[in-house]
Each structure stands twice: as C-alpha cells, then as structure tokens.
C-alpha positions as CSV (number, residue, x, y, z in Angstrom):
1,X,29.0,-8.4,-17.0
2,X,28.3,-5.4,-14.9
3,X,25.8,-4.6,-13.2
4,X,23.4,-2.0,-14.3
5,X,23.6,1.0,-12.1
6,X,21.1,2.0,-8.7
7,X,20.4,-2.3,-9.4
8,X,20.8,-5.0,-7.0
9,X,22.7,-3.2,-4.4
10,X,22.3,0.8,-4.6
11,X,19.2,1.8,-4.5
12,X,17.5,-1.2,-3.0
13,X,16.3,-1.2,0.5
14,X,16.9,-3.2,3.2
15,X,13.8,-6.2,3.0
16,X,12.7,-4.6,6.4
17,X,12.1,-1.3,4.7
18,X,10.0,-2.6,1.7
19,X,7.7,-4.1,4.4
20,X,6.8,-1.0,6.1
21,X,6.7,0.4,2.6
22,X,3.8,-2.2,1.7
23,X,2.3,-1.6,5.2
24,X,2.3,2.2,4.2
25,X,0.9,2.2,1.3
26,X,-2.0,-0.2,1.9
27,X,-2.9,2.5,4.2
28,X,-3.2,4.9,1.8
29,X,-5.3,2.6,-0.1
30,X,-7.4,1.5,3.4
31,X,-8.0,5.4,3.6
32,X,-9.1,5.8,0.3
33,X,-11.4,3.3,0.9
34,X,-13.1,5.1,3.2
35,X,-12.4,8.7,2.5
36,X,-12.7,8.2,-1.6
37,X,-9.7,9.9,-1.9
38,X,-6.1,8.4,-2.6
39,X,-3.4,10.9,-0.1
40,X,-0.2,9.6,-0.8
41,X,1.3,13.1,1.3
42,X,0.0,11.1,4.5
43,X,1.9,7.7,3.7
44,X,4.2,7.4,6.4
45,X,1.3,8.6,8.8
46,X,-0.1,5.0,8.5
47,X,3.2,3.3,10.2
48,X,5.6,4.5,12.2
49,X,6.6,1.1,14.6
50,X,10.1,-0.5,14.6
51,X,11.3,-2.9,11.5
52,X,10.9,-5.6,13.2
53,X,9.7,-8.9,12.1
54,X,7.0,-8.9,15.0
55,X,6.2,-5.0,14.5
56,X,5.7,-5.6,10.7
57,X,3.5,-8.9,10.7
58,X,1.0,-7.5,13.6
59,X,1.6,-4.0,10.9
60,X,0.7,-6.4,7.9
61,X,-2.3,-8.1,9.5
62,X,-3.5,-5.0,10.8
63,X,-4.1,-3.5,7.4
64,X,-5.7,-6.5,6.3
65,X,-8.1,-6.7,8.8
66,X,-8.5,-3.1,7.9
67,X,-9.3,-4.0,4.2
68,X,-11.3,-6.7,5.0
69,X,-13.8,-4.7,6.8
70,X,-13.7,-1.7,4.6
71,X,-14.7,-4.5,1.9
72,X,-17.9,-5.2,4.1
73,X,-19.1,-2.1,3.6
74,X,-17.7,-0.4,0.8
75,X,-20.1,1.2,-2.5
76,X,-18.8,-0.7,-5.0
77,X,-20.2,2.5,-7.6
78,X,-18.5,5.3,-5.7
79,X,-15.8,6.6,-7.5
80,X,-12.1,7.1,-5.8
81,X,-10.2,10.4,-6.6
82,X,-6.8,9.3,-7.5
83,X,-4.7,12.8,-7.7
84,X,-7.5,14.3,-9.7
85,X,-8.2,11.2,-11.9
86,X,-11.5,9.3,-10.7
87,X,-11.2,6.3,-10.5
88,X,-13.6,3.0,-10.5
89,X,-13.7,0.6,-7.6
90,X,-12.4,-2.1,-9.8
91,X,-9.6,0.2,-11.5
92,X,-8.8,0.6,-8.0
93,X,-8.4,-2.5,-7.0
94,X,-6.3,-3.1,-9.9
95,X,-4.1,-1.0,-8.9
96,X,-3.7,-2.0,-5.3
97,X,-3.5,-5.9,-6.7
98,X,-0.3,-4.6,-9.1
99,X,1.4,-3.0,-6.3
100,X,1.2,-6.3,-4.4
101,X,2.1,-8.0,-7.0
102,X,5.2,-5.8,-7.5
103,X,6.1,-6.6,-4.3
104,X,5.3,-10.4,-3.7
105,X,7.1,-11.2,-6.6
C-alpha cells in the first residue's frame, strides 16, 4: 500500500533537525521556568550551533543542566502563562514530559 501523504519521507526532518528542535523547545520551557511565561516567538533564540552530533549533545546537556537547576529553585504554586491560559506547575510539566515523549519514542 501507499504511503499516506507528508509521512515517512516528506515532511520529516532530517534526525539532526529534530534534535535542535528538542533543544529549542526545552528552552522555551527552561525560560518559562524562570520568566512564568511560555514564548514560543523566541524558540530558535535558544540554539543556533551546528547539527552536529557534538554541538547537539553539549546543546542537550546544557538544557538539562538548565532544568535541573531551575528545579532547585522553582515555586512549585506559581502559575505559568501558556499563551494566555495559566497554567499549574504540574500541568506544565505534563506538557514538557509529552513532548519528550513525542520525541523519544
């Protein structure tokens, strides 16, 4: 059978890409962290290295090390404005651990 169109194929980026699209977007969610505000207008702000392996992984740890400490620190109560919506930390982090997910596979 065919293949459905803009599948496997078009409309699927190179693996590279979807790394520095994860690196991008946690990020925005690193920001939010510590603005309380989710900007997804600034997403490519947060990486603009080479798609290299070695560029991505020191990207990648980066952002976790990022996370990490903004999880030292961070006011569990505060609400995160996402586009308007406010959101709670936990419906937050929900969000963030579905996007990984999306992408881990």
């Amino acid at each position: 059978w065919a293949l459905a169109p803009h599948r496997i194929g078009d409309g699927f980026a190179p693996f590279s890409k979807q790394l520095r699209h994860v690196v991008c977007v946690r990020g925005v969610y690193n920001a939010a962290l510590a603005t309380g505000k989710v900007d997804w207008a600034r997403k490519h702000d947060h990486y603009a290295g080479p798609l290299t392996r070695d560029a991505l992984l020191a990207a990648l740890d980066d952002k976790q090390r990022q996370l990490l400490g903004a999880l030292e620190t961070i006011d569990v109560n505060a609400t995160i404005d996402w586009g308007g919506t406010p959101f709670t930390f936990a419906l937050f982090t929900w969000e963030f651990v579905q996007h990984e997910a999306i992408h881990h596979g």
